[in-house]
NUVO-38644 format. One record per residue (C-alpha): x, y, z; residue in three letters; residue number from 1. Coordinates in Angstrom, 3 decimals. Layout:
N
+----------+----------+----------+-----+-----+
:        u :        v :        w : res :   n :
+----------+----------+----------+-----+-----+
:        X :        Y :        Z : ALA : NUM :
...
+----------+----------+----------+-----+-----+
# end
This chain:
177
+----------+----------+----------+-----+-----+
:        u :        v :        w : res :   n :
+----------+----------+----------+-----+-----+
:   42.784 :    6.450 :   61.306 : UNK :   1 :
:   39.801 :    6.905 :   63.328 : UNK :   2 :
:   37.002 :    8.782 :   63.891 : UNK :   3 :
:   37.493 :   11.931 :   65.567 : UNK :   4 :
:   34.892 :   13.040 :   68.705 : UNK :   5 :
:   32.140 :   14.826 :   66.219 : UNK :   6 :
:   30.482 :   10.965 :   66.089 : UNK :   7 :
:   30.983 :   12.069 :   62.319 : UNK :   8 :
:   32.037 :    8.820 :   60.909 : UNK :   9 :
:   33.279 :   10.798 :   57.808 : UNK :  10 :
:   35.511 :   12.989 :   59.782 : UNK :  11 :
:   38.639 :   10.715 :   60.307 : UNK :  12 :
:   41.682 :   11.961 :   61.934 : UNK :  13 :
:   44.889 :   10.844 :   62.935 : UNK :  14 :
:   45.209 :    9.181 :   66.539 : UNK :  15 :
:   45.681 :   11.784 :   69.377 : UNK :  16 :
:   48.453 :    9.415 :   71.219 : UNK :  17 :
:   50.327 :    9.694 :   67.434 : UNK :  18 :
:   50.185 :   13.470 :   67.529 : UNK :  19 :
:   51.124 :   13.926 :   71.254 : UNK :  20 :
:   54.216 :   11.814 :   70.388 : UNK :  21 :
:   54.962 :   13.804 :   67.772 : UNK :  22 :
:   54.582 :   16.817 :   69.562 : UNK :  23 :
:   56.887 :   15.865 :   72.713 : UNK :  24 :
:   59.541 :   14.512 :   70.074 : UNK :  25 :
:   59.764 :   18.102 :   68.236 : UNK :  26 :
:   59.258 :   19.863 :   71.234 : UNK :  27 :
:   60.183 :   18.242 :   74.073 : UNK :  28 :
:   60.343 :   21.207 :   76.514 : UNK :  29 :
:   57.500 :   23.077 :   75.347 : UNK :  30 :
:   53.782 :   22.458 :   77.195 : UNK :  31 :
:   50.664 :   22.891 :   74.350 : UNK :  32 :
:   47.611 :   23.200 :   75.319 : UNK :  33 :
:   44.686 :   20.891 :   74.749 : UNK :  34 :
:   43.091 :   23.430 :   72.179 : UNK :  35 :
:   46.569 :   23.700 :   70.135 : UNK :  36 :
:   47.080 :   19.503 :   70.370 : UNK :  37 :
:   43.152 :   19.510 :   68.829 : UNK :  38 :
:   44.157 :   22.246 :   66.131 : UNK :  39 :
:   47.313 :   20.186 :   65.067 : UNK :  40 :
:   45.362 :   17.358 :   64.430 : UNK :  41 :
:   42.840 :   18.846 :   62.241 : UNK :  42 :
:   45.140 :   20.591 :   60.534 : UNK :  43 :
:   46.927 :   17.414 :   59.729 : UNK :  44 :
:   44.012 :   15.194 :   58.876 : UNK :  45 :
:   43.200 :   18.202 :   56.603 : UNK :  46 :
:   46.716 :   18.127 :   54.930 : UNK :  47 :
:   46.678 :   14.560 :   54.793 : UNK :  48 :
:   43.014 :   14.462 :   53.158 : UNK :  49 :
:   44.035 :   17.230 :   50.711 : UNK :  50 :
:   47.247 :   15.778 :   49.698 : UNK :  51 :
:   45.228 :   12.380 :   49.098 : UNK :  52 :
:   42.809 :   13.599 :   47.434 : UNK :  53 :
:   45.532 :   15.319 :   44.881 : UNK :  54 :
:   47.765 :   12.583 :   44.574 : UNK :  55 :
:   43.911 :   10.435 :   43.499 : UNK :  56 :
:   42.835 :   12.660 :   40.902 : UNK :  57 :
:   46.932 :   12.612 :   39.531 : UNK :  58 :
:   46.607 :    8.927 :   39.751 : UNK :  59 :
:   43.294 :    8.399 :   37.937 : UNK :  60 :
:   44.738 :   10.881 :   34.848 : UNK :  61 :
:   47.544 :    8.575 :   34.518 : UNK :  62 :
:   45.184 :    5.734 :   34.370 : UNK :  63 :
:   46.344 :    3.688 :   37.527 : UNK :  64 :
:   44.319 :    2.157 :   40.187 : UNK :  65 :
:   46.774 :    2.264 :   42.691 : UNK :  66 :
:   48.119 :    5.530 :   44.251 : UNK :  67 :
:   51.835 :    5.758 :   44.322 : UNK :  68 :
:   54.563 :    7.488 :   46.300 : UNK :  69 :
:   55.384 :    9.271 :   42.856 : UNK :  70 :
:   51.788 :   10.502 :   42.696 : UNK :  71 :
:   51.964 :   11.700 :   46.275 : UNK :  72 :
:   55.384 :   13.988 :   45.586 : UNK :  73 :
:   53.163 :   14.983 :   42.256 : UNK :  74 :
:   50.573 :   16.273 :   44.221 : UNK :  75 :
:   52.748 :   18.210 :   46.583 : UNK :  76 :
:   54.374 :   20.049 :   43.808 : UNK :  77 :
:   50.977 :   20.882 :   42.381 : UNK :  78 :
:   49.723 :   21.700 :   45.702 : UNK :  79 :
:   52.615 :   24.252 :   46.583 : UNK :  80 :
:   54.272 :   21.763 :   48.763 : UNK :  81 :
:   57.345 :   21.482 :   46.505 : UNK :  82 :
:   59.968 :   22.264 :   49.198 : UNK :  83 :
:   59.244 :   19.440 :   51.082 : UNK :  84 :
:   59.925 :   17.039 :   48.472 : UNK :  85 :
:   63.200 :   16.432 :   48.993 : UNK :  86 :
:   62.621 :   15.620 :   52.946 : UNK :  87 :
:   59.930 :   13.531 :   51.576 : UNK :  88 :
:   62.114 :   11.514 :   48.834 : UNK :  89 :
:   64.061 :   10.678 :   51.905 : UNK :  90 :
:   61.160 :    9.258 :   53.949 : UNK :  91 :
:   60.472 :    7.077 :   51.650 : UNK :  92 :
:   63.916 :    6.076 :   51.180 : UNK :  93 :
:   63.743 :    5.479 :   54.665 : UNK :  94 :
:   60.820 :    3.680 :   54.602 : UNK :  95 :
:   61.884 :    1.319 :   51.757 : UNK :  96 :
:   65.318 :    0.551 :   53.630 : UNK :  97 :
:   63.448 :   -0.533 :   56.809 : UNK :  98 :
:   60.481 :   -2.176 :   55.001 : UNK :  99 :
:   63.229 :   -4.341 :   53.640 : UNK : 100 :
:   65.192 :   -5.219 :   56.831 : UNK : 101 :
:   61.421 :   -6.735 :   57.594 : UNK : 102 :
:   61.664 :   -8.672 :   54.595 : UNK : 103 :
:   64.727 :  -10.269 :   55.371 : UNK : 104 :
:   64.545 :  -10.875 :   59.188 : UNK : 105 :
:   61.850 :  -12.529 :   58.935 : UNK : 106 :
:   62.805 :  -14.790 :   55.743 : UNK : 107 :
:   63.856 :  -17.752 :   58.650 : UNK : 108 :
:   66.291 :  -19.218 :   55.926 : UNK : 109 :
:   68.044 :  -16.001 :   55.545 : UNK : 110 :
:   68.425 :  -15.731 :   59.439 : UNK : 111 :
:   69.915 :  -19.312 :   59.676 : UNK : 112 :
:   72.786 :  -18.601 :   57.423 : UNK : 113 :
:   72.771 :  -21.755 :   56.109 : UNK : 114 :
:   72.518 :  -22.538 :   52.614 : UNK : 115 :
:   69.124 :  -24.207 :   50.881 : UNK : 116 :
:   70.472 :  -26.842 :   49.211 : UNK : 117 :
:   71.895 :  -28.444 :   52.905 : UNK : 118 :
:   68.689 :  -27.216 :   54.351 : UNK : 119 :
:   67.493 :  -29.609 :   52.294 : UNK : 120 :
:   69.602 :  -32.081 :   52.849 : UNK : 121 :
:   69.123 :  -31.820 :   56.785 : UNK : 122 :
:   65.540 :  -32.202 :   56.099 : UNK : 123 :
:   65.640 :  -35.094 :   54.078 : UNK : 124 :
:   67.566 :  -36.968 :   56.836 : UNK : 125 :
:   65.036 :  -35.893 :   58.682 : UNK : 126 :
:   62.183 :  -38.038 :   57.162 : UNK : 127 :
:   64.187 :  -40.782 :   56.584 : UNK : 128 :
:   65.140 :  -41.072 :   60.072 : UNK : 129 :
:   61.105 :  -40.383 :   60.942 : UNK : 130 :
:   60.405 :  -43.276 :   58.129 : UNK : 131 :
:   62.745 :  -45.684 :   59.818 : UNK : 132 :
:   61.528 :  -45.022 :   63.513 : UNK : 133 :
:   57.951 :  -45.433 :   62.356 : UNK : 134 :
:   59.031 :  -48.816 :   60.482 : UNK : 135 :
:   60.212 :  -49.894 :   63.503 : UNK : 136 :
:   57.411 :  -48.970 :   65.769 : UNK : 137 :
:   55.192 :  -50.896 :   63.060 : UNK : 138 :
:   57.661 :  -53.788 :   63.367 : UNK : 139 :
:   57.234 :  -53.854 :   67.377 : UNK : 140 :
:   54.087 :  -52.952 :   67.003 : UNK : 141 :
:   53.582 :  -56.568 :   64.988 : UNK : 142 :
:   55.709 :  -58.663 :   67.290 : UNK : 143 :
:   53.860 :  -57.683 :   70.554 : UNK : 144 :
:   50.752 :  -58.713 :   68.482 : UNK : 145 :
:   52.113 :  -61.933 :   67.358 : UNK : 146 :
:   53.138 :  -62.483 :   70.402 : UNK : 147 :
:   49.755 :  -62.134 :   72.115 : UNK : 148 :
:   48.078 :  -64.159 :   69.330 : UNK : 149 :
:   50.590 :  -66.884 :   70.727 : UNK : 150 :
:   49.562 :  -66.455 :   73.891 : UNK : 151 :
:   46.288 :  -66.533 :   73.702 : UNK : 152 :
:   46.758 :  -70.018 :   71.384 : UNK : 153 :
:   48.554 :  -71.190 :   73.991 : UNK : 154 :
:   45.782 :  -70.096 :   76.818 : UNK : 155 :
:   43.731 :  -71.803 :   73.903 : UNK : 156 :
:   45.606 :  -75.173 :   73.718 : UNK : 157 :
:   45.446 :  -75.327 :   77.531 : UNK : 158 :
:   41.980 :  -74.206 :   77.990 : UNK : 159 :
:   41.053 :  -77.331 :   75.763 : UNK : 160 :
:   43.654 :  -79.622 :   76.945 : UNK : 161 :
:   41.899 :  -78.776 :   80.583 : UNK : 162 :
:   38.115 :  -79.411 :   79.226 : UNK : 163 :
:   39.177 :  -82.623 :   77.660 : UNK : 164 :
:   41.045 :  -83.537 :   80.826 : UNK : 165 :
:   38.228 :  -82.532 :   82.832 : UNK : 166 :
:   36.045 :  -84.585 :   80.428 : UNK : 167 :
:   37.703 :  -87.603 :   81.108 : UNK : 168 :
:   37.680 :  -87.144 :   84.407 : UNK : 169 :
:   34.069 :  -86.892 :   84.301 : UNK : 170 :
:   33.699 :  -89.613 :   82.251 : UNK : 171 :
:   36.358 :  -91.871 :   84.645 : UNK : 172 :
:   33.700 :  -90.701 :   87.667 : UNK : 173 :
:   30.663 :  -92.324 :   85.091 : UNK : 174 :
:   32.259 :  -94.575 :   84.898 : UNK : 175 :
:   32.745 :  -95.693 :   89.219 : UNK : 176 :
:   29.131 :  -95.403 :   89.155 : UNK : 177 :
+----------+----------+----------+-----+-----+
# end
């Protein structure tokens, strides 16, 4: 809904692109003038604001909170609306049937046809096979730095070896003095 060209912002209406649809798709080779197009929507928001309003007051005597489609067909039988109940009952039906086509397409495990239980299964191989690659990253992972603590022993070992070779080289060269 939203609010219709008065700048009332408690005059709501129904979208003018959702009424021109509606009008081409009931009469598709009729023209209706700008004037007519405004009437229809006034005259729906109206409908659609009186119904409401009826189906509220039949919901708050039946102590609910919640207005439902049963309150809604109540209120057009009240209302003198009864002959259109029956197109109504199968709206909703209508409704209901594609509401729950929604449900189920886009419940992913329902799409994949396979069943939960190897689902599961599929996923637990999964982890496990995540588990082992990361245990064996880790175990790389260790070995390159085992191997560079080697190393730098090694660079260590030789570093000294050198000093104390250099040492005694120095201390040979003391000693041609």
């Amino acid at each position: 809904m939203m609010a219709s060209s008065s700048g009332n912002d408690d005059d709501l209406t129904i979208p003018r692109a959702a009424i021109n649809k509606m009008i081409k798709e009931t009469l598709p080779n009729v023209r209706v003038a700008n004037d007519a197009r405004e009437l229809v929507v006034n005259c729906c928001t109206e409908f659609i604001h009186l119904i409401s309003s009826e189906a509220n007051e039949i919901c708050n005597k039946s102590e609910k909170k919640t207005i439902s489609p049963e309150h809604v067909i109540q209120a057009l039988e009240s209302l003198g609306f009864g002959s259109y109940i029956s197109e109504v009952k199968e709206v909703l039906q209508e409704c209901k049937t594609v509401a729950l086509k929604r449900r189920k397409a886009s419940s992913r495990l329902e799409n994949l046809g396979i069943p939960e239980e190897e689902l599961l299964r599929q996923q637990q191989e999964l982890f496990a096979k995540a588990r082992q690659q990361q245990a064996e990253l880790a175990q790389q992972e260790w070995l390159q730095m085992q191997q560079a603590a080697q190393q730098a022993q090694l660079a260590a070992a030789s570093a000294s070896a050198s000093n104390q070779a250099g040492s005694s080289q120095d201390e040979d060269d003391d000693d041609d003095i």
